[in-house]
C-alpha positions, 0 to 999 in steps of 0.5 A: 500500500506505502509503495503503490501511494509513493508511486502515485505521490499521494503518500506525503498528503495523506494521514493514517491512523493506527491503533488496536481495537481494545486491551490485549487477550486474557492470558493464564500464560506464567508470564501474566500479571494477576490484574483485578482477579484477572490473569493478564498478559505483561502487554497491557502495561500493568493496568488493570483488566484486559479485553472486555473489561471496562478497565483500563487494561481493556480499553487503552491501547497504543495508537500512532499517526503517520503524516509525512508532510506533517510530521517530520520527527519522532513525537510522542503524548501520553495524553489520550485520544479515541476514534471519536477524534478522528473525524474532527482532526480529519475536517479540520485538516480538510478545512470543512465544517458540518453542514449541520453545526448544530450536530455535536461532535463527540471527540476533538480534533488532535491538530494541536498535537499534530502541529506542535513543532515539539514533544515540549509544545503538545498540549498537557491534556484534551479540551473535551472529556471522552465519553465511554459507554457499556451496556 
């Protein structure tokens, strides 16, 4: 896919996103760490709960983007986004607004942290609380 969006010299322009789709596996492996009464795998980083848990070890998952004509270094927040976010970043990158602007967006757009020139210069926290729902 990279090489055939080189080829068309779109690859610059373009903005991926990457993340998992939730917390790793349980796992009864010797390797696992007991979190929360549940036996879970060293992936989830320590946090408690694993996949299908409304824990954070089953709902925080490492998540990249790449844009190349963007970003040109290495950067990094630990300030948490989700897939909410995506298409307030995605309209404002476009420079589009809603039709309807009464409709509310549930996330926010990540331009501040995609433009900030530095690690330093990323902004401490959201603007927008993220809303999480099971059941």
């Amino acid at each position: 896919m990279v090489a055939s969006m080189k080829q068309r010299k779109v690859f610059n322009d373009t903005l991926f996103f990457y993340t998992a789709d939730n917390g790793a596996h349980c796992n009864e492996s010797p390797d696992s760490v007991a979190c929360g009464g549940i036996n879970v795998g060293r992936s989830t980083g320590g946090v408690r709960g694993c996949k299908a848990s409304t824990w954070e070890g089953g709902i925080r998952v490492p998540g990249f983007l790449v844009w190349p004509e963007m970003i040109s270094t290495h950067r990094e927040t630990w300030v948490p986004a989700v897939t909410h976010d995506f298409l307030p970043t995605i309209m404002e990158a476009l420079g589009v607004s809603s039709d309807n602007p009464t409709f509310p967006l549930d996330g926010m757009s990540l331009m501040p942290f995609i433009t900030a020139p530095t690690s330093a210069a990323i902004p401490a926290s959201r603007t927008k609380p993220i809303g999480f729902w099971w059941g």
